[in-house]
N, C-alpha and C positions, 0 to 999 in steps of 0.2 A: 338488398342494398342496405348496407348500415347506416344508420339512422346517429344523427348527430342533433346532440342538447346543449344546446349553448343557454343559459340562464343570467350570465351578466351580474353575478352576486345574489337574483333572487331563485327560490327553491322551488319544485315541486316532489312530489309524493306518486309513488309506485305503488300500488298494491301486488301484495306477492300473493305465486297462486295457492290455490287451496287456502283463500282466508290470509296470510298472514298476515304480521300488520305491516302498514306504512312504513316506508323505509324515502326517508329526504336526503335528494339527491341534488348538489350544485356544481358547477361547470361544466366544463368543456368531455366529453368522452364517446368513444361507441357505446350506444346503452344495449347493442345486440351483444353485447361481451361487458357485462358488468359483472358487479360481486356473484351472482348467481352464481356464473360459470366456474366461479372456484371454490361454490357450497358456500361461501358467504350469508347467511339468509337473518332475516328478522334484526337488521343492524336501526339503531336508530339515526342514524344519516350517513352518505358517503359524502365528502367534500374532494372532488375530482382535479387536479390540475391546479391548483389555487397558487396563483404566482405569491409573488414575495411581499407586497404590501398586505394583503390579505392573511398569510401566514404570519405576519407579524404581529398581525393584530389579534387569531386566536391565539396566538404562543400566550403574549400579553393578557389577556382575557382570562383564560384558564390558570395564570399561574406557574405555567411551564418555566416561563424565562424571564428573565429581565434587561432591561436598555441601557447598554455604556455609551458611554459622554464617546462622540463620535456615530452614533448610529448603528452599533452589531447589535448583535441579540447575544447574552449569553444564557447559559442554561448548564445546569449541573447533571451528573449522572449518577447520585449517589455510591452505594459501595462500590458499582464496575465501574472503574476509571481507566477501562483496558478492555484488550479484547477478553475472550475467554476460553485460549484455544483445546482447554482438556474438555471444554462443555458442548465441541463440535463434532455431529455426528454426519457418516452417512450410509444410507439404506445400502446393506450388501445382502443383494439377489445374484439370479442366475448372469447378465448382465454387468454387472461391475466385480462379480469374482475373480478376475484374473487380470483388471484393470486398473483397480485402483492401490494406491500403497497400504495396504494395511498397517501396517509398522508404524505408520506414522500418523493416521484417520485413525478416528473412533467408527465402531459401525452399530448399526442398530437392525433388524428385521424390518421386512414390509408388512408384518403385522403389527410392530411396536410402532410405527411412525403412522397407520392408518389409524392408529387409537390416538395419537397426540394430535395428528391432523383435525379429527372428531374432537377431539378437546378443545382445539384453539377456534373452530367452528363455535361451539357453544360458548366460551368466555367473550368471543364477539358480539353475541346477540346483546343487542339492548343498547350498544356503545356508537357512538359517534367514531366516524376511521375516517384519514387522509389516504388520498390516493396520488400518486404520480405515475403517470408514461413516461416511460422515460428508452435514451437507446443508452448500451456498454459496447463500445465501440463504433470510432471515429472514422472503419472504411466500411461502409454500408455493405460489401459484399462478405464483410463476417461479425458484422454486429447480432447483439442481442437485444431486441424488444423487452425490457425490465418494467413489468409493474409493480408498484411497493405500497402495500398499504399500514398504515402508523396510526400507533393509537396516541402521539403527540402529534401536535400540528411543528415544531420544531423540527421532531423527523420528518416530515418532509420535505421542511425546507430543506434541511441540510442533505437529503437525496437529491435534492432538485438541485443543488449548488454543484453537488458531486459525479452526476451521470451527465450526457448528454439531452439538450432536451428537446424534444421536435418543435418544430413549429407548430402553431394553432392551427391552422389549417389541416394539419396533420391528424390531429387527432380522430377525426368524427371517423377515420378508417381504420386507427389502432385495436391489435391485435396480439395481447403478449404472449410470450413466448416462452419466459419464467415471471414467475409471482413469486415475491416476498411478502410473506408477512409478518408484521413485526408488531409485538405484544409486552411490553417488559412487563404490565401487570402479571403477565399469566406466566403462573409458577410449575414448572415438572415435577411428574410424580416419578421417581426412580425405578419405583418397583414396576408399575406400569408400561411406561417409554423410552424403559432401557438406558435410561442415563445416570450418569452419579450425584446430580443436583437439582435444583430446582431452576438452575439455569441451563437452558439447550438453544443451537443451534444445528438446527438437521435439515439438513438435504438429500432429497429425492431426483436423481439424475434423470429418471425413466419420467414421473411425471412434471419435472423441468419447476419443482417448491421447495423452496425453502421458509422452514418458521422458525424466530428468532423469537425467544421467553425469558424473561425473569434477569434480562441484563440493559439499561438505559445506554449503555453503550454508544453512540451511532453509528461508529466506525465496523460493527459488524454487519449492517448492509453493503456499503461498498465492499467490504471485505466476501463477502459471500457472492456477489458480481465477479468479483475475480474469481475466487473457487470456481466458477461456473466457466470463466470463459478458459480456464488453467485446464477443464476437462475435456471441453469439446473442438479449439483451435488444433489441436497438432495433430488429429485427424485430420483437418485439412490441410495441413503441412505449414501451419501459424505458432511461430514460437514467441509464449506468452511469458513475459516478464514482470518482474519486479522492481523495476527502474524507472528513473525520469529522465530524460530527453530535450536536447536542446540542439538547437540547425545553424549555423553561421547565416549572418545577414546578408551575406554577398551573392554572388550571381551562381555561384556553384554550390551553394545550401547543403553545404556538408552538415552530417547530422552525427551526434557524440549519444551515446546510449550510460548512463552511471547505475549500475549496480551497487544496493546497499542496504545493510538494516539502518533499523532505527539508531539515531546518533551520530550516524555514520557521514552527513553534510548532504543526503541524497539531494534533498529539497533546495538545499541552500547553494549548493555547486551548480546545480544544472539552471539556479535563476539567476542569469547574467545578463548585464545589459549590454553587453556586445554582442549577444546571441539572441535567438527567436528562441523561445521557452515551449516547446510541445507540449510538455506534460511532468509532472512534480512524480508521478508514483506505479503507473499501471499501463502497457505497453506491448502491443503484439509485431511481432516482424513477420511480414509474407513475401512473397513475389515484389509486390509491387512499392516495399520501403516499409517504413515504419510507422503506425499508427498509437493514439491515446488511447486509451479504453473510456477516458473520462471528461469527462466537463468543467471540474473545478483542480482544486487541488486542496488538500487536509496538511497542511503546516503545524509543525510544533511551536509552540509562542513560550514555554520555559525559556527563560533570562534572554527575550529577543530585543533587540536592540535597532533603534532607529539609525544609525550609524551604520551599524555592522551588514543590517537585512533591512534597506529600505523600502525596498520592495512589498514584503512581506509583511514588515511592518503598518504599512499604510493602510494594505486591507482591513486591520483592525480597526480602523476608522472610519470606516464606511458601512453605510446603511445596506444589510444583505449581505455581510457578513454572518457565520454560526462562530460563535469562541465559546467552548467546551471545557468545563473545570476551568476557567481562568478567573482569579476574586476581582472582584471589584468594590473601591470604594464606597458604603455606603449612601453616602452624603454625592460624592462627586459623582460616581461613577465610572470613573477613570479605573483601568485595567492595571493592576499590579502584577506583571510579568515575572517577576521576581520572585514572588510566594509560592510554594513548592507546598502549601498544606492541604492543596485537596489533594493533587498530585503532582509526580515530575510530568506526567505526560498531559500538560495542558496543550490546547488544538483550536487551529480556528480555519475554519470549511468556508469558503469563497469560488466563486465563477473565475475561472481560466480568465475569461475577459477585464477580469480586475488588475491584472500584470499589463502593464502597457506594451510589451514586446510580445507579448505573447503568439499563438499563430492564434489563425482564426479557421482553419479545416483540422487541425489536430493530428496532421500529417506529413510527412518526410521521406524523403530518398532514405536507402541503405545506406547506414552507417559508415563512416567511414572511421571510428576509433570508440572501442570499447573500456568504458574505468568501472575496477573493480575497488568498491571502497571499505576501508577498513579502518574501525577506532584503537587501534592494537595499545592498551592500555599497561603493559608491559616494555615498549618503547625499545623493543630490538629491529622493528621491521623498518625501513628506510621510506623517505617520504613518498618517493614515487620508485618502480621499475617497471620495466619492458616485458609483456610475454609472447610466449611460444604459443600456437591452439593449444598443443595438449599443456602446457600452464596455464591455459588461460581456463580449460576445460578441468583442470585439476583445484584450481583455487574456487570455479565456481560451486560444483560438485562439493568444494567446501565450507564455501559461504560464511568465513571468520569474521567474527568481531570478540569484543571485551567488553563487558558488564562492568560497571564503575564502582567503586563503594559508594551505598549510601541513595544510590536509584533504586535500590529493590528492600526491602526489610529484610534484615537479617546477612546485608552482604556487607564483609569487613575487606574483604581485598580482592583485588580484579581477577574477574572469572571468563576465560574462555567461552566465548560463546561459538558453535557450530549450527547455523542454520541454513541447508542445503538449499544451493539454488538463489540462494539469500534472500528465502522467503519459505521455510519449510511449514507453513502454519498452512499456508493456501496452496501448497502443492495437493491435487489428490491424486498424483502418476507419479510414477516410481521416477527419484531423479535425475533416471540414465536417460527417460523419454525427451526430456527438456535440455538434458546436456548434449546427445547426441544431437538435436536441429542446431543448436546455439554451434558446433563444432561444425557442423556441415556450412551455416550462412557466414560463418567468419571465415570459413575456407572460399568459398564460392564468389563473394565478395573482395578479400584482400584486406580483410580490417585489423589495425592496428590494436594492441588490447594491452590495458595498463591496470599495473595494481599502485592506489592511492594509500595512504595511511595518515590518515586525517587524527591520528591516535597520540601519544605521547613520544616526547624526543629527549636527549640526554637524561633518561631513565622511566622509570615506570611512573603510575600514579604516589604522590606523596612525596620523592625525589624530582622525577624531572617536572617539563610545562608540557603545554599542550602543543599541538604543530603549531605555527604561527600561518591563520587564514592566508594570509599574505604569498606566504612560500608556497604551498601548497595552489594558492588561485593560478600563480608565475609558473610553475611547475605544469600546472593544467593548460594555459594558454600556450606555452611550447608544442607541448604535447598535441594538443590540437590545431594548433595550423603548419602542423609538420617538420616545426626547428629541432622539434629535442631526438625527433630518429638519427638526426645528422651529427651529432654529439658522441663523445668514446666512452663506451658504458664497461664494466666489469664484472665479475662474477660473485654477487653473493654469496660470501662462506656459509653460508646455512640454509638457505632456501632454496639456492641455484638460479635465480632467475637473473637478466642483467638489468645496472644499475646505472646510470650518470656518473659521469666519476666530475664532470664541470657543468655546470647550469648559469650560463650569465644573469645576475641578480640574484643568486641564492648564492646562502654561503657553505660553502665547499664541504664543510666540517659536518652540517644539517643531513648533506648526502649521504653519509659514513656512518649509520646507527654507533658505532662502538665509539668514534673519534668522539661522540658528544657527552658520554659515560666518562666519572672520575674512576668508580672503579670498574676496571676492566675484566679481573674474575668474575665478577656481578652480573656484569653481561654476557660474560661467556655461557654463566651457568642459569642465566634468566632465557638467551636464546636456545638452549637445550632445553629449557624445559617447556618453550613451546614448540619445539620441532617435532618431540617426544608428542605431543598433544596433538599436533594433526598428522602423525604417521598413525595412531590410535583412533583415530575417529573416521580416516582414510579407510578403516580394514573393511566399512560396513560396502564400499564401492568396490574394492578392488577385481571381483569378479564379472562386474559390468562396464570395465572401461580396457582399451586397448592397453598393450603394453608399453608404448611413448607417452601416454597420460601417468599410469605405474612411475613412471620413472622420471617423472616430474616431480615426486614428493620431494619435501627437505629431509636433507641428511642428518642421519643421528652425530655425526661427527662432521665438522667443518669441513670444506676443504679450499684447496689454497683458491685466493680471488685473483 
C-alpha cells in the first residue's frame, strides 16, 4: 500500500540505504515512488508538491526572482530567452528507428544518454530539488502522469501553473509515468553526450526521461510534455496539436480549433469573451472531442496592452502569476511591457482559472471550424479564406508564417518561415502521421477550415500596416457562427483557395490583397515570390500526400479569379 507524507511545511529525514546520508524530504507524495526510483540519491532535500505561496517564498529567498507591484513573480533566464531546439535530443535504438523523423530530431545513442543520465545523477547530489505531480492531459483516459523535478523553486511553480494538477488527496497514490528533470546548472559535455553544446534537452521514449541542462529557459518543460504526448497519442488514434481552443457559450458548445506559430494571435484570438477558452497552446483530438493537454496557459506580454488583451493582461497583476524576461521598474516594480532588451519574447505562465470564461474540465465536443493562422509579413495573402481538406491538409503540412525585421539579430527583411504542422520543433513523427488523422477527423466530422492572416495589408512590412484586430476579430466571428459560408467567395489568383468577395463590417478593398497595393507590379511580383517559396518547401511532402493535396499548392502563375 503506498504510504503517504503529508508534513504541513515541516520536514523529516530518510536515511538511504547502504549509509547514505539524510536526504529532507517535505510535502505531500508516494514516498514508495520517490527520488530513488529515478537513481536520484544523496540530494540534500526534495521539497514535494509545494503550492504557490510556499514557492514564492523560496523563489524570494534564494534570489531566483523578484515581486512586481501586483503580485507575480518575475524571474529572468539569462542568455536562454528561448527555446533551444538544435540542443534537442532523442535516444535512437532499435525502437524509435523507423518512427521517429530524423530530418528534423537530433538523436543521440542509449549509451551517450546513459552517461548524461549518470551525469545529471551526480550534479544532483548535495542539492536541494522541487518536485511536482503533475497530469499532461485533460481526458484522463489519455493523459500523462508528469513529474518534474527543478533545481529553482520558480520552475516549479511555473510547471505547476502550466500542467494539470491533481488533487491532494491524489497524491499519496501517484505514480509517474515520465520524469523530467530539469538542471540549468548542469553543463554538457559534447564529446561525451553526443551533443553540440553545453546546453541539452534529450529524451528517452523507452525509459519515458527526459533531462533538460545548461538552458533557464522554462518553457522547455512544457515543451518537452508535448514532445512526449506528440509521440505516443496517434497510436491511439489521438491527434495532437499545436493550437488553442475556444467552445461557444451557448447550448450547442461549438468548439473552434486555431493553428499557429508564435506571433501569429494564437493566444490572443482564441481568448474571447464570448466564448469558453479551453486552452491558449497544446491540444489533442480523439473519439470523444477535444481536450487541453494543459493547466495554465504561457502568454506573450511584449507590447501587451490592457485595452487591447484584457484579459491577459490582468493576469499580470495577480499573485501566482510566472512573468519571464519582462523588466521591471526598480523602485516601483511595475512591469515595462514595452522594453524588448532582455528579449522580444517576454511571457507570463498563469493557471487557466485566471481567465474568467475559461472551462473548468479542459474539454469539448469535435470541432466544428478549423483557423489556420498566418502573420504573412509580405502582405499578398488576404485576410481570411475558405479551405478544401486537401487545402486545409496542404497549408498544414505547411505551417507558414513570416519573421519580422528586427525579432531575431541579424534579420533586415521579412523571412519566410515554414514550420510543419505549425509546430515542427515538437513534432518527433514524420509530418504525414499527424496530417493524415487531422484529414481523416475534418472528413469524419464535417469541419469547416479557414486560413487567417493576421500578417500585413496594403503591402509588406515597411510599406503597408498591420491587419487591423478589429477586421480580422469581424472576420472570425462570421466564420464561426456560420454567416461567412453563406457569403459569394472567389477564386484567389495565386493560391487557389476561395475568398469573400463581401464581408458586412469589413471593407471590401481589405478582402482583395492587390486592391490595397499602390503598386500593383510589386504585388504581382511579391506574390510570386512567395508562391515560388511554398512550391519549394512543398517538394519535402510531395511523396507522402495524396494527389488532391498536390494539387492544392499555389500556382507559379496566376490564374483568372
Amino acid at each position: 500500500m503506498p504510504i503517504r507524507r503529508r508534513l504541513s511545511g515541516l520536514a523529516f529525514r530518510d536515511q538511504g540505504r547502504l549509509g547514505r546520508q539524510t536526504v529532507t524530504q517535505t510535502g505531500d507524495f508516494n514516498a514508495a515512488h520517490g527520488p530513488e526510483a529515478i537513481g536520484l540519491r544523496d540530494l540534500a532535500a526534495v521539497h514535494w508538491n509545494l503550492e504557490t505561496p510556499r514557492l514564492y517564498e523560496e523563489a524570494l529567498k534564494r534570489g531566483e526572482a523578484q515581486l512586481a507591484r501586483g503580485g507575480a513573480l518575475v524571474a529572468t533566464t539569462g542568455s536562454h530567452t528561448g527555446r533551444s531546439p538544435k540542443d534537442k535530443y532523442v535516444v535512437r535504438d532499435a525502437a524509435t528507428e523507423n518512427e521517429i523523423w530524423w530530418d528534423n530530431n537530433g538523436s543521440i545513442t542509449r549509451e551517450q544518454f546513459s552517461m548524461l543520465l549518470e551525469d545529471f545523477r551526480a550534479h544532483a547530489r548535495g542539492k536541494e530539488l522541487f518536485a511536482q505531480d503533475l497530469f499532461g492531459g485533460a481526458d484522463p483516459a489519455h493523459r500523462v502522469r508528469a513529474r518534474v523535478y527543478t533545481e529553482f523553486a520558480w520552475h516549479s511553480l511555473f510547471i505547476r501553473n502550466l500542467l494539470i494538477r491533481p488533487e491532494r488527496d491524489a497524491l499519496a497514490s501517484y505514480v509517474p509515468e515520465l520524469t523530467i528533470i530539469d538542471l540549468p546548472s548542469f553543463q554538457a559535455d559534447p564529446a561525451r553526450h553526443g551533443c553540440r553544446s553545453k546546453t541539452v534537452i534529450a529524451i528517452d521514449f523507452a525509459q519515458k526521461i527526459v533531462l533538460i541542462g545548461g538552458s533557464a529557459y522554462a518553457g522547455e518543460m512544457k515543451k518537452s510534455v508535448f514532445t512526449y504526448l506528440n509521440y505516443v497519442l496517434p497510436g491511439a488514434g489521438v491527434m495532437p496539436m499545436h493550437c488553442s481552443a475556444n467552445a461557444a457559450l451557448d447550448a450547442s458548445g461549438d468548439s473552434a480549433l486555431f493553428f499557429g506559430l508564435s506571433g501569429t494571435g494564437k493566444t490572443t484570438l482564441s481568448n474571447d469573451s464570448s466564448r469558453q477558452l479551453i486552452g491558449d497552446d497544446e491540444h489533442g483530438w480523439g473519439k470523444d472531442g477535444i481536450f487541453n493537454f494543459e493547466g495554465g496557459c504561457y502568454a506573450k506580454t511584449i507590447r501587451l496592452s490592457r485595452n487591447a488583451e484584457p484579459e491577459i493582461y490582468a493576469t499580470t497583476e495577480r499573485f501566482g502569476t510566472v512573468m519571464e524576461n519582462v523588466v521591471i521598474d526598480p523602485q516601483t516594480r511595475a512591469p515595462d511591457f514595452d522594453d524588448a532588451s532582455l528579449t522580444e519574447n517576454t511571457r507570463c505562465a498563469y493557471p487557466l482559472d485566471f481567465i474568467a470564461n475559461a472551462s473548468a474540465t479542459g474539454r469539448a465536443g469535435h470541432p466544428k471550424n478549423i483557423v489556420m493562422l498566418t502573420c504573412d509579413a509580405f502582405g499578398v495573402m488576404p485576410p481570411i479564406a475558405k479551405l478544401t481538406g486537401a487545402e486545409a491538409m496542404y497549408h498544414f503540412l505547411s505551417g507558414y508564417t513570416a519573421k519580422v525585421a528586427g525579432t531575431e539579430r541579424g534579420l533586415t527583411a521579412p523571412e519566410a518561415t515554414f514550420s510543419t504542422c505549425f509546430g515542427a520543433p515538437f513534432m518527433p513523427r514524420h509530418p504525414s502521421v499527424y496530417g493524415n488523422l487531422l484529414r481523416d477527423l475534418i472528413a469524419e466530422h464535417g469541419v469547416d477550415c479557414w486560413l487567417v492572416n493576421t500578417g500585413w495589408t496594403g503591402g509588406g512590412v515597411g510599406t503597408g500596416r498591420r491587419m487591423p484586430i478589429r477586421v480580422t476579430r469581424r472576420l472570425l466571428t462570421a466564420a464561426l457562427d456560420g454567416s461567412l459560408s453563406q457569403v459569394e467567395f472567389r477564386r484567389d489568383p495565386y493560391f487557389g483557395f476561395a475568398v469573400p468577395v463581401e464581408v458586412p463590417g469589413v471593407e471590401t478593398q481589405v478582402l482583395s490583397p492587390v486592391e490595397t497595393w499602390t503598386n500593383k507590379p510589386a504585388f504581382a511580383e511579391t506574390a510570386t515570390k512567395l508562391v515560388t517559396m511554398f512550391r519549394e518547401n512543398f517538394k519535402r511532402f510531395e511523396s507522402h500526400v495524396d494527389a488532391d493535396v498536390r494539387a492544392a499548392e499555389p500556382v507559379a502563375a496566376p490564374i483568372a479569379a
